[in-house]
MIFI-14272 format. One line per 3 residues: their letters; for each residue x, y, z of N, C-alpha, C. Coordinates in steps of 0.001 Angstrom, whole numbers. Layout:
! residues N
a> X/Y/Z/X/Y/Z/X/Y/Z; ...
! end
This chain:
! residues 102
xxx> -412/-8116/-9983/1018/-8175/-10172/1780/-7252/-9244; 953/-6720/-8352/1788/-5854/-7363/2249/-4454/-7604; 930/-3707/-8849/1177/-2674/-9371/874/-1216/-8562
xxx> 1519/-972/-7211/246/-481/-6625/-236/1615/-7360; 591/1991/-7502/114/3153/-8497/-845/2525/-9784; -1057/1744/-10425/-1554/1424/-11321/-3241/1396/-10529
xxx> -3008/117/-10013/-3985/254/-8858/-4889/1265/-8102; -4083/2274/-7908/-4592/3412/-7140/-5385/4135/-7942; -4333/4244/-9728/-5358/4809/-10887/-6517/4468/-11171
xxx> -6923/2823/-11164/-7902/2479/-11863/-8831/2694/-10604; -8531/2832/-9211/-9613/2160/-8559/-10403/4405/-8274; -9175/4932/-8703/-10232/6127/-8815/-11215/6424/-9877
xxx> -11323/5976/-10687/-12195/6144/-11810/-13427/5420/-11449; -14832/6528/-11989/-15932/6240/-11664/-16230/4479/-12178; -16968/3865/-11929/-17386/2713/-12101/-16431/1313/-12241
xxx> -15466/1901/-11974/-14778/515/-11701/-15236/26/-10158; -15472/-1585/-10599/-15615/-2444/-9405/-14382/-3370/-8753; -13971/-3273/-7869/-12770/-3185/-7051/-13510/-4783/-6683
xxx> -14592/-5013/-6846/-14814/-6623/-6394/-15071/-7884/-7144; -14912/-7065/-8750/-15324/-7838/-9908/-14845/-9053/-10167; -15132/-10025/-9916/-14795/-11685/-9889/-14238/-12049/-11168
xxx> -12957/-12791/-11873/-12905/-13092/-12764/-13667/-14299/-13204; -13965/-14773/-14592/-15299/-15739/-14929/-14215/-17312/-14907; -13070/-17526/-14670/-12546/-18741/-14852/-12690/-19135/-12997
xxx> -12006/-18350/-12355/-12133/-19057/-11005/-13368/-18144/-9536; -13765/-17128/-10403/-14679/-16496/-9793/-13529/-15864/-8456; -12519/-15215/-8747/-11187/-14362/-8040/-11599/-13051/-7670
xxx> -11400/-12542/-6836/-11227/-11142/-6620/-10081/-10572/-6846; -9961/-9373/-7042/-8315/-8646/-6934/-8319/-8792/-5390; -8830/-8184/-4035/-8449/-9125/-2958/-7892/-10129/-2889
xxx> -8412/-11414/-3294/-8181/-12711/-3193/-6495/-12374/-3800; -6337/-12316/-5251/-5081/-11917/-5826/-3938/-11390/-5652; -4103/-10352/-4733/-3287/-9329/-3422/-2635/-9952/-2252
xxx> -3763/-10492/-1810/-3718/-11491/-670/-2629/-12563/-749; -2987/-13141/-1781/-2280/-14848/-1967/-618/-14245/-2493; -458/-13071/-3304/867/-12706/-3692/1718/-11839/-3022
xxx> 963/-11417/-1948/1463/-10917/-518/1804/-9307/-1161; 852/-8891/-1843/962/-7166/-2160/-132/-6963/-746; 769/-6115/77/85/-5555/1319/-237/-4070/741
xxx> 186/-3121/282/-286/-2016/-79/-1598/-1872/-1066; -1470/-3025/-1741/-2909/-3172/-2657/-3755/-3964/-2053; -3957/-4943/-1257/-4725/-4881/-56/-5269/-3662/999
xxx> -4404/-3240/1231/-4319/-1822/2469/-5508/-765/985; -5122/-564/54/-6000/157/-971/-7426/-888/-1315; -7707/-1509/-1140/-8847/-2663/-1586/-9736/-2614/-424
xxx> -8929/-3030/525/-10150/-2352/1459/-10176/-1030/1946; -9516/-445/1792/-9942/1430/1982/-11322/1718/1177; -11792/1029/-86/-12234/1402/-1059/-13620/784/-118
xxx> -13862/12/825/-15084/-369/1684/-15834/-834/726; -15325/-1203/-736/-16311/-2195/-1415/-16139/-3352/-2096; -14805/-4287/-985/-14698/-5855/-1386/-15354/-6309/-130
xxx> -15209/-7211/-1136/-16218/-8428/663/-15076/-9549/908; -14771/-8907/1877/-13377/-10048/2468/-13747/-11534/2877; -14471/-12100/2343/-15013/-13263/2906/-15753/-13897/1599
xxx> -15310/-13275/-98/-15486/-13616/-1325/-14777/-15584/-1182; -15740/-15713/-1566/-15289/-17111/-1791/-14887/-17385/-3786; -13620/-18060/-3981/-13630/-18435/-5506/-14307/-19806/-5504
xxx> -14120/-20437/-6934/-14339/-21782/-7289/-14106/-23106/-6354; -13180/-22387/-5726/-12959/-24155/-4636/-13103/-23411/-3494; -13788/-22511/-2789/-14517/-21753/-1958/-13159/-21302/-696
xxx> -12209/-20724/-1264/-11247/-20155/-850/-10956/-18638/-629; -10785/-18407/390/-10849/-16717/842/-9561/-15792/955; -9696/-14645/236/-8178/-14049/838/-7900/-13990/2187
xxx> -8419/-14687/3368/-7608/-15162/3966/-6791/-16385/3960; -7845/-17073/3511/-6910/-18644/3342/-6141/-18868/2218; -5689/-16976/795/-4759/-17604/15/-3437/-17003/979
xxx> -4163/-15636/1989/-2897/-14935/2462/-2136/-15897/3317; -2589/-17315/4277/-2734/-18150/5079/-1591/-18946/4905; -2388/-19298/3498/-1933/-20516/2647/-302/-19972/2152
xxx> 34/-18977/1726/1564/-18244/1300/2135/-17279/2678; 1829/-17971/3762/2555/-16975/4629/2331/-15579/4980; 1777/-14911/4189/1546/-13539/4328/1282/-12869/5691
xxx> 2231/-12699/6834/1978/-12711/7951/1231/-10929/8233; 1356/-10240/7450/922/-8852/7437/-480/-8944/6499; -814/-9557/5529/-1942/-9063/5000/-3136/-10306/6061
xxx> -2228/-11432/6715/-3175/-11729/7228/-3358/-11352/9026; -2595/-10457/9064/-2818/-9237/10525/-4079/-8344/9738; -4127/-7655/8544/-4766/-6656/8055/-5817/-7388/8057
xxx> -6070/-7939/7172/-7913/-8835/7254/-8231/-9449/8725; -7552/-9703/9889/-8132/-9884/10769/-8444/-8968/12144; -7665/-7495/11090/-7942/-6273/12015/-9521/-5458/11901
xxx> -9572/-5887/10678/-11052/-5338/10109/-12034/-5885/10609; -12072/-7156/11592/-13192/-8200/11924/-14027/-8317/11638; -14166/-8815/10459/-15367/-8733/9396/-15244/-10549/9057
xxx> -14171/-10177/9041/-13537/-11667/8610/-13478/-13492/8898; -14337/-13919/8066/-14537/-15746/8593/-13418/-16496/8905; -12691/-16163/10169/-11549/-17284/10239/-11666/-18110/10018
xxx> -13001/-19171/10463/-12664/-21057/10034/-13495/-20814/8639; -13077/-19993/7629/-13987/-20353/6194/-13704/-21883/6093; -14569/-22601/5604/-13752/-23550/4915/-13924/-23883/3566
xxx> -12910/-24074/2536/-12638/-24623/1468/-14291/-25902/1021; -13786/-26052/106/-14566/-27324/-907/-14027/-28461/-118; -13049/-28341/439/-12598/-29967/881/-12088/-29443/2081
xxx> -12908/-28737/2812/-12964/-28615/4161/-11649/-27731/5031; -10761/-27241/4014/-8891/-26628/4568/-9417/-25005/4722; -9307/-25169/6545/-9189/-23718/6788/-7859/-22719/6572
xxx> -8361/-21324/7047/-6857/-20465/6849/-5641/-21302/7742; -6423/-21707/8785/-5152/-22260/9626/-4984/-23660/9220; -5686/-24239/8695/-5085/-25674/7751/-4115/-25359/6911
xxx> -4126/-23894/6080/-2925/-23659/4935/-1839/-23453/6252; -2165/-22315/6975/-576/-21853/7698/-112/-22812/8133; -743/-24048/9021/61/-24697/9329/976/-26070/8277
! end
């Protein structure tokens, strides 16, 4: 929801996992950040060096292709500064990041 102090709290506490998938679409908080265009909770998600930017959910979609897919012209500068990152992921039905932007 774009909480980023909230954020910052939980992700200091021992054993929280910053990559923990939810069980309906198999989501990351990445993925979540990404697609709602919170750049500071991104910018904190990967500081933490323990999401995997290339998490695929249920229809095999990446926070790049939700940041892609909503415009996010800064969180998707940030994930492709890290170069870690699968530009042509593709989806379940084949829609890359640059299939959403365009």
């Amino acid at each position: 929801n774009g909480y980023d102090a909230v954020v910052k709290l939980l992700l200091a506490k021992d054993g929280v996992d910053p990559d923990l998938k939810d069980s309906q679409y198999g989501r990351t908080p990445l993925s979540r950040a990404a697609e709602n265009g919170h750049e500071a909770i991104v910018k904190l998600l990967l500081e933490t060096g323990k999401v995997e930017v290339n998490a695929k959910e249920k229809y095999g979609q990446t926070p790049l292709s939700w940041a892609a897919r909503n415009g996010h012209e800064a969180i998707v500068k940030l994930l492709l500064e890290i170069g870690k990152v699968e530009v042509d992921a593709r989806s379940k039905f084949g829609w890359t990041p640059l299939w959403w932007a365009a």
